[in-house]
N, C-alpha and C positions, 0 to 999 in steps of 0.2 A: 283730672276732669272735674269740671263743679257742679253741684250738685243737680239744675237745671236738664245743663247738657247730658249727664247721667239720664235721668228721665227720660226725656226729650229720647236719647236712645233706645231707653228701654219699650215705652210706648211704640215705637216701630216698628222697633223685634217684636212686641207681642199682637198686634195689630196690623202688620206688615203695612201699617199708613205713618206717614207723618203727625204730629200733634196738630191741627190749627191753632197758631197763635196767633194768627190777626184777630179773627173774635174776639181774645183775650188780652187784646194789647192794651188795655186799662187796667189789666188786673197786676198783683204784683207778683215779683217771686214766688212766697212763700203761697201766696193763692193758688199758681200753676201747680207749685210742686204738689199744693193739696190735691187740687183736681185730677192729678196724675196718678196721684198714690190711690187714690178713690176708685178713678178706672183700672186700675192693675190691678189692685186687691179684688175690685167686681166681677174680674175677666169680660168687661164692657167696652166698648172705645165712648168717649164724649155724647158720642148721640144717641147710643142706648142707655147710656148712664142718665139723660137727661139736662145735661150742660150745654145741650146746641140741636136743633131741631131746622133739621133738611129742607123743611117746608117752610122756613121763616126768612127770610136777607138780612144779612146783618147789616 
């Protein structure tokens, strides 16, 4: 499995939600893997981590 999809995984199991990567469709691999690794280590998902705000439209 590489390393994305690893993630991607993992963030589900820990958040029982999917990643959004539409928001993040500009950014690149190594950007997501960052963001991911940032909300697992926080025990945050994206929006309380402050990557993406509920109140905003992308």
């Amino acid at each position: 499995m590489d390393k994305l999809k690893k993630a991607l995984s993992e963030y589900r199991e820990v958040f029982d939600d999917n990643f959004p990567t539409i928001p993040f469709s500009g950014r690149t691999e190594e950007e997501l893997l960052g963001i991911i690794k940032d909300c697992l280590e926080k025990g945050k998902d994206v929006y309380d981590c402050g990557y993406l705000d509920l109140n905003r439209i992308y």
